[in-house]
C-alpha positions as CSV (number, residue, x, y, z in Angstrom):
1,X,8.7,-20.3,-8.8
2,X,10.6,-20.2,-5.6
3,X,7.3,-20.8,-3.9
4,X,5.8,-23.5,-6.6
5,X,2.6,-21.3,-6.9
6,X,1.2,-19.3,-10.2
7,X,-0.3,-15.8,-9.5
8,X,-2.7,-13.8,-11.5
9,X,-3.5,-10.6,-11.8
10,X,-6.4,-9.7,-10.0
11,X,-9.5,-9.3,-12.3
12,X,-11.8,-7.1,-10.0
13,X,-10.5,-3.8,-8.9
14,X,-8.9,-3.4,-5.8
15,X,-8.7,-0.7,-3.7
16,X,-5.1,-0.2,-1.9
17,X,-6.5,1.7,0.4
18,X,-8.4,-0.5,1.7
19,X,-6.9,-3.6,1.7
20,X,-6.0,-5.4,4.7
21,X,-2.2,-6.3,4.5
22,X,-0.5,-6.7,7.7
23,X,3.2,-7.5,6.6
24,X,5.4,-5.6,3.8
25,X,8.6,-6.3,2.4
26,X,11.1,-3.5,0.9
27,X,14.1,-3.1,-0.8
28,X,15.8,-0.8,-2.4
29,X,17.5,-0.4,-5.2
30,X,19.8,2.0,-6.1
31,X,22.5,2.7,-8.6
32,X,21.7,4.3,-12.4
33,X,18.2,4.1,-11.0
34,X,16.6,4.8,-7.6
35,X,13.9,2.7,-6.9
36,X,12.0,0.8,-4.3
37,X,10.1,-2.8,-4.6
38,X,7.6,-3.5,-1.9
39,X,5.8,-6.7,-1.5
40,X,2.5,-6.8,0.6
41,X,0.3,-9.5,2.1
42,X,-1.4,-10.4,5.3
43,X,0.1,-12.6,7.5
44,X,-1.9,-16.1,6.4
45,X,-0.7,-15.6,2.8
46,X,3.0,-14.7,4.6
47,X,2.6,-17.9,6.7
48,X,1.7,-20.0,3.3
49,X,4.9,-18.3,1.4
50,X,7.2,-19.3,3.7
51,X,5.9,-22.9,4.3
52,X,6.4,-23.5,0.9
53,X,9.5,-21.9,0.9
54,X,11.1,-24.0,3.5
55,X,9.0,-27.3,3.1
56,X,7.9,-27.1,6.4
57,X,4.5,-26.6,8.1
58,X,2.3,-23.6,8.9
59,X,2.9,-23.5,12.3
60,X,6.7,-23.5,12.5
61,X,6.7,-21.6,9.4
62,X,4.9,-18.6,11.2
63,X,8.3,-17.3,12.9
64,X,9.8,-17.5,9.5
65,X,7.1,-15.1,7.2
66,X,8.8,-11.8,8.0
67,X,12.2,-13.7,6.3
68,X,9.9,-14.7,3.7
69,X,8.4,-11.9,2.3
70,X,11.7,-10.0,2.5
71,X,13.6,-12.9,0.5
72,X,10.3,-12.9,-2.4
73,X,10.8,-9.0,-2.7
74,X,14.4,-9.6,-2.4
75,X,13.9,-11.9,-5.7
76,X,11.3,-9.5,-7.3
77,X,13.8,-6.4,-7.3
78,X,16.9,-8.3,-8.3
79,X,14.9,-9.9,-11.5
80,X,13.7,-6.0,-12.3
81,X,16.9,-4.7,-11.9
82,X,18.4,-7.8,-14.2
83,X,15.0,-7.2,-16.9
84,X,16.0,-3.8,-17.7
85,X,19.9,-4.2,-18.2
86,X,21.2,-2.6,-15.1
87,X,22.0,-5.6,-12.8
88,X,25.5,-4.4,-12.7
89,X,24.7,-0.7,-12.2
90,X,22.8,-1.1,-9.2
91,X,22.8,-2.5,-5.9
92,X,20.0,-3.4,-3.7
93,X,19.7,-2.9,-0.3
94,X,19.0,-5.5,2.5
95,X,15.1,-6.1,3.1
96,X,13.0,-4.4,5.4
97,X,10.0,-5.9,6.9
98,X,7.2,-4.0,8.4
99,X,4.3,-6.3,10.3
100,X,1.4,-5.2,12.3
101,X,-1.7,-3.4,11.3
102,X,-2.9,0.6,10.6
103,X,0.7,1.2,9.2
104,X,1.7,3.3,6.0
105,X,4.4,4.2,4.2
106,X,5.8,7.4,3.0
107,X,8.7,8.1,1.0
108,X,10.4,10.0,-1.3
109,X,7.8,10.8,-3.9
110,X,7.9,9.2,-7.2
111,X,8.2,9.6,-10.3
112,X,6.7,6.0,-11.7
113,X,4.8,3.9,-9.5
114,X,3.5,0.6,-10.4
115,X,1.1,-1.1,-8.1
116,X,-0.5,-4.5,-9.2
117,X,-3.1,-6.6,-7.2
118,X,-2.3,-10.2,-7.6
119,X,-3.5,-13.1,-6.3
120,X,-2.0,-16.5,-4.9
121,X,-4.2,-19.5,-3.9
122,X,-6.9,-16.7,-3.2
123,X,-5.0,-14.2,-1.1
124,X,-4.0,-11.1,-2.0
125,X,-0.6,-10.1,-2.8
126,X,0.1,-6.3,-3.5
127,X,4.0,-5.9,-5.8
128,X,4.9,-2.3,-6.6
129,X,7.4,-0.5,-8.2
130,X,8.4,3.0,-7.1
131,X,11.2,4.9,-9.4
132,X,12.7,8.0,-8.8
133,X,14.4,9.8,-11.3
């Protein structure tokens, strides 16, 4: 909504390991649950998001897709933690943005992991949901 686009689920399987995302957003969340959101996309799709976001144009919205993404995950994990009754047990944490290529990321293990392909105006968008228990 924030962004004025609709995403769908992506009908052909998609393989996370080997999609090309270049810039992830994370935040934690912690509290009666541990968990961590992550939103990933490559930087064209960031770009878009936070043009939209600010109402201004691609090229000066370039320095701003790092705060972007971060802000959309930012949104994503508060309206999980909200969804499932907890918004007053838990607090999230500020977002983390990782950019660049041939990164991965390892944490904790969990014990529930979500991972859904989606897609906005034809780029990929990757949300997951990791909960530790």
């Amino acid at each position: 909504m924030m962004v004025g686009v609709e995403v769908q689920v992506s009908a052909t399987p998609i393989s996370a390991e080997t999609d090309s995302t270049e810039v992830t957003g994370m935040v934690g969340i912690a509290g009666a649950i541990s968990a961590m959101c992550s939103v990933r996309c490559n930087t064209g799709c960031a770009t878009a998001i936070a043009s939209r976001m600010l109402g201004i144009g691609p090229e000066a919205a370039s320095a701003q897709q790092c705060d972007a993404i971060g802000e959309i995950c930012n949104m994503v994990a508060g309206q999980f933690k909200a969804k499932i009754g907890l918004e007053s047990q838990c607090s999230l944490s500020v977002p983390t943005v990782i950019s660049g290529r041939n990164y991965r990321l390892h944490g904790p293990s969990a014990t529930y992991r979500l991972e859904v392909p989606l897609l906005c105006e034809g780029d990929l968008v990757w949300l997951a949901l990791e909960v530790r228990m």
